[in-house]
C-alpha positions in Angstrom: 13.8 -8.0 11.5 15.9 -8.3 8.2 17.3 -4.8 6.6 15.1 -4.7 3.7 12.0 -5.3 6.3 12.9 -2.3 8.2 13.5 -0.2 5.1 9.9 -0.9 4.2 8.6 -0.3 7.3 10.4 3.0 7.0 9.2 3.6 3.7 5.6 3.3 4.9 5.9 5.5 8.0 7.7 8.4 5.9 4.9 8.4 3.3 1.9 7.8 5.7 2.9 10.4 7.8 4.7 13.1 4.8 3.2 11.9 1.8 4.7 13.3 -1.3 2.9 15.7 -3.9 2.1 12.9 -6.9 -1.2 13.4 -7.6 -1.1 11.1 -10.9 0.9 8.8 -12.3 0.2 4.7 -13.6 0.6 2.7 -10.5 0.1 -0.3 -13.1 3.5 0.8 -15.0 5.2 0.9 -11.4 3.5 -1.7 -9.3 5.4 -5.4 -10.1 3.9 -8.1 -11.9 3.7 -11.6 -9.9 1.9 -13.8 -7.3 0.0 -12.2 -4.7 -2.7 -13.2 -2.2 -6.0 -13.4 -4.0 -4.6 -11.4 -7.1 -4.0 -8.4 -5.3 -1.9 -5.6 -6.9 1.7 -5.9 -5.6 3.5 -2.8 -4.8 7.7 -2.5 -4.1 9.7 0.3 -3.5 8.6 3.4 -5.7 5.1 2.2 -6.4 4.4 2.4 -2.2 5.1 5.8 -2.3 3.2 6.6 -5.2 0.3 4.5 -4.1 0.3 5.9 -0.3 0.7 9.8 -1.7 -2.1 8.8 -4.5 -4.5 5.3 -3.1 -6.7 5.8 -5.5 -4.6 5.0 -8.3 -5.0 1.5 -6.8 -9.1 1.6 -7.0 -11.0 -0.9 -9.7 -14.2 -0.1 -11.8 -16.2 -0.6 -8.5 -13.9 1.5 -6.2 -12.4 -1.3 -4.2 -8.8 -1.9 -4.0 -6.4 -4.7 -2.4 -2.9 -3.9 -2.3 -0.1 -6.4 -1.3 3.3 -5.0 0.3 5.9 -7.9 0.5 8.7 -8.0 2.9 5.8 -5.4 5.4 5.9 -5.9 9.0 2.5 -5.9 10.4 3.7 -2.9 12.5 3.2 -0.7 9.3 -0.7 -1.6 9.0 -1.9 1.3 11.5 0.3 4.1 9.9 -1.1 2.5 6.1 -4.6 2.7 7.2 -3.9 6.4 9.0 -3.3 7.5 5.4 -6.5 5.6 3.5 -8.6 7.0 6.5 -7.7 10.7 5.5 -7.8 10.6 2.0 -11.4 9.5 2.6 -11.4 5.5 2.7 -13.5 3.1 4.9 -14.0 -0.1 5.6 -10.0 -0.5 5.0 -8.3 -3.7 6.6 -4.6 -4.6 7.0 -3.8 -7.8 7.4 -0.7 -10.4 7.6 0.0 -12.4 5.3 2.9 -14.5 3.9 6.2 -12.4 4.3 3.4 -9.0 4.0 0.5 -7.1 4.4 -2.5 -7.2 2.2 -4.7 -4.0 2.4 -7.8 -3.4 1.4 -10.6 -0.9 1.4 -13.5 0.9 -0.7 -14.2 4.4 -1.2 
C-alpha cells in the first residue's frame, strides 16, 4: 500500500465517520476533469470531503450519481457507503476498479 493510498483511505474514514459541516459548495469546480470509468465524476483530495460531508452535490437531473476515487483501496467502500446510507441513499454500490473505487447510488 503506497503513501498516497493510505492517505486516501484515511481521508475517507475521517469524513465517513466525522463529516465536516459543508452543506453547499460546486463539487463540479472542485472535482478534476479527466478519464474515468464510464464517465463518472472523479473526485481527489478536497472534493472527497466535500462530496462525503455533501453526496448530493454529486446527484444528476434524475438523482443518480457515480463517483470515481482514484488511488481508493477497496477497504474504504464500507465506510463510503456507511455515509450514502445515512444521508438517505439506496441501492449504493462500491466497486474496484482500475487503481479505485467507483460508487454509485440513487436517492
Amino acid at each position: 500500500m503506497t503513501i498516497h493510498t493510505l492517505a486516501t483511505l484515511t481521508c475517507v474514514i475521517r469524513h465517513a465517520l466525522f463529516p465536516g459541516h459543508k452543506t453547499s459548495g460546486s463539487l463540479a469546480q472542485t472535482a478534476a476533469q479527466g478519464a474515468s470509468p464510464a464517465g463518472a465524476t472523479v473526485l481527489h483530495d478536497d472534493a472527497l470531503g466535500l462530496w462525503l460531508s455533501c453526496p448530493e452535490s454529486a446527484l444528476d437531473g434524475s438523482g443518480r450519481f457515480e463517483v470515481f476515487i482514484p488511488t481508493c483501496p477497496s477497504l474504504a467502500a464500507p465506510f463510503i457507503l456507511f455515509r450514502l446510507k445515512r444521508r438517505g441513499f439506496s441501492a449504493c454500490v462500491g466497486e474496484r476498479v482500475d487503481l479505485g473505487v467507483l460508487v454509485r447510488g440513487q436517492r
